[in-house]
C-alpha positions, 0 to 999 in steps of 0.5 A: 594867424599864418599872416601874422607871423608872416609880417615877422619876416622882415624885408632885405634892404639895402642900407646904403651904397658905397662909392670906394675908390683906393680901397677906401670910402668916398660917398655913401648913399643912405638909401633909407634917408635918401641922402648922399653922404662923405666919408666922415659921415658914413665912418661915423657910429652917430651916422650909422645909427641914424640909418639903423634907427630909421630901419628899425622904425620902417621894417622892424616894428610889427603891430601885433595884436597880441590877444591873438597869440599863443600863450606860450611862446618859445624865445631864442637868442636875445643874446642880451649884453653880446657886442658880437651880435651886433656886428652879425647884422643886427641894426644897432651901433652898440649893446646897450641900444639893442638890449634895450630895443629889445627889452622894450618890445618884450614888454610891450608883447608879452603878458602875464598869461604868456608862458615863455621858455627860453631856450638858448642864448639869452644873454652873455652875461648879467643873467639875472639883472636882464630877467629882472627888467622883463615884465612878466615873470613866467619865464622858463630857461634851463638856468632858472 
């Protein structure tokens, strides 16, 4: 058990290496892609998430057997539909990529013989349209 919560905790990386001369961007090297970028590239959010996305599929996606967990299971700051969390070093270039990443993993990992307390932070609005699109139901937070 000890080993498999060890995998949840997630490598530093450095995403890219920028080249700034004038206070302003030349060349990004994208660590991840192995590739040199220019200025327009690495400014752009289409650029960004292309590295984000080849993040999150080498170091953020865990294979967890989830038979071998605990049933109850205590969850904190999904921060669902929250644009300010992203930009506190979640890897995605909008709120509508990580609600659903996240909202993803959810339903792949919880079952309905897991009992989930929430217990800050789910979402910054819309409370009840993201409850709504978890799978299982046994969901327990101070609003509901």
């Amino acid at each position: 058990m000890l080993q498999e919560l060890s995998d949840f905790l997630y490598p530093s990386k450095a995403l890219r290496i920028t080249l700034v001369n004038a206070n302003k961007i030349l060349y990004e090297y994208d660590t991840l892609n192995g590739e040199i970028i220019n200025r327009a590239e690495a400014l752009s959010s289409s650029g960004l998430e292309r590295t984000y996305k080849t993040y999150r599929e080498r170091y953020l996606r865990v294979e967890i057997d989830s038979n071998r967990l605990d049933r109850t299971w205590f969850v904190a700051d999904t921060h669902f539909s929250h644009e300010n969390t992203i930009y506190s070093a979640r890897p995605f270039v909008g709120v509508a990529e990580m609600d659903e990443y996240i909202k993803n993993r959810w339903n792949e990992l919880i079952s309905s013989s897991v009992r989930v307390y929430v217990v800050g932070d789910f979402a910054k609005r819309n409370f009840i349209n993201y409850m709504s699109s978890l799978k299982e139901k046994n969901i327990h937070t101070e609003q509901s």
